[in-house]
Wavefront OBJ file of the C-alpha trace (Angstrom):
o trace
v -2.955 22.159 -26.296
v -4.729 18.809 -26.000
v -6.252 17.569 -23.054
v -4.211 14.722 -21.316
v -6.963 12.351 -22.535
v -6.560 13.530 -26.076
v -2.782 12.684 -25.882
v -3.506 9.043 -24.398
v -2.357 9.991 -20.840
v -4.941 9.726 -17.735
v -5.874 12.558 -15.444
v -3.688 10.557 -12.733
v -0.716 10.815 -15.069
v -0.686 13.627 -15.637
v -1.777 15.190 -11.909
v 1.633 12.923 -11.191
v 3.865 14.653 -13.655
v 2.649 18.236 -12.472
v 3.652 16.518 -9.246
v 6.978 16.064 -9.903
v 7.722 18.755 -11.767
v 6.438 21.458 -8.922
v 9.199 18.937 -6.757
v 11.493 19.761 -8.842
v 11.553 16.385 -10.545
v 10.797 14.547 -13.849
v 8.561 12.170 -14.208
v 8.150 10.127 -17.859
v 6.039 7.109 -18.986
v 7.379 5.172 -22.007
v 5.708 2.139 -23.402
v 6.605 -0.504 -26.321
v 4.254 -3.001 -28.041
v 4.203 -6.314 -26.346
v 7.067 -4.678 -23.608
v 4.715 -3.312 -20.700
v 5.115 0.884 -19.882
v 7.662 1.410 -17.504
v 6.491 5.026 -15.668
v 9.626 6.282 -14.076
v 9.499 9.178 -11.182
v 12.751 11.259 -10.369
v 12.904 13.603 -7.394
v 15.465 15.638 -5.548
v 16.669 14.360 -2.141
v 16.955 16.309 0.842
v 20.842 16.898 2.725
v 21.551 13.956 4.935
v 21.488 16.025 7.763
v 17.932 17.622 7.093
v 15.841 14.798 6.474
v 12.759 14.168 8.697
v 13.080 17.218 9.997
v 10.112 19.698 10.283
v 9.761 23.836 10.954
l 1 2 3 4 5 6 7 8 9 10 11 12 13 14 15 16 17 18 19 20 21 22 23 24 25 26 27 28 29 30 31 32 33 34 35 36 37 38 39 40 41 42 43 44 45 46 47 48 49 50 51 52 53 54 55
C-alpha cells in the first residue's frame, strides 16, 4: 500500500480521514484543475437529548 505521500495526500489528511472514519464518519477530498479541492467531513450526530452531556 502506498504511503499517503506517495498517493498525493498529506500526513494531516490522512490522520483526518482515520479520524472520521474511527467516528464513524467519511471524510473525502476531491479536487479539479483550475476549481480549488473542496475536502468534505461527515460525522454522526448525537440524540437531541444527549448532547453535551458527559459520564
Amino acid at each position: 500500500m502506498p504511503s499517503p505521500q506517495q498517493r498525493g495526500v498529506g500526513v494531516g489528511l490522512a490522520s483526518m480521514a482515520e479520524r472520521a472514519a474511527e467516528l464513524g464518519g467519511t471524510f473525502t477530498v476531491a479536487d479539479a484543475p483550475g476549481g480549488g479541492t473542496v475536502i468534505t467531513a461527515v460525522l454522526p450526530g448525537r440524540a437531541a437529548g444527549r448532547a453535551g452531556r458527559r459520564g
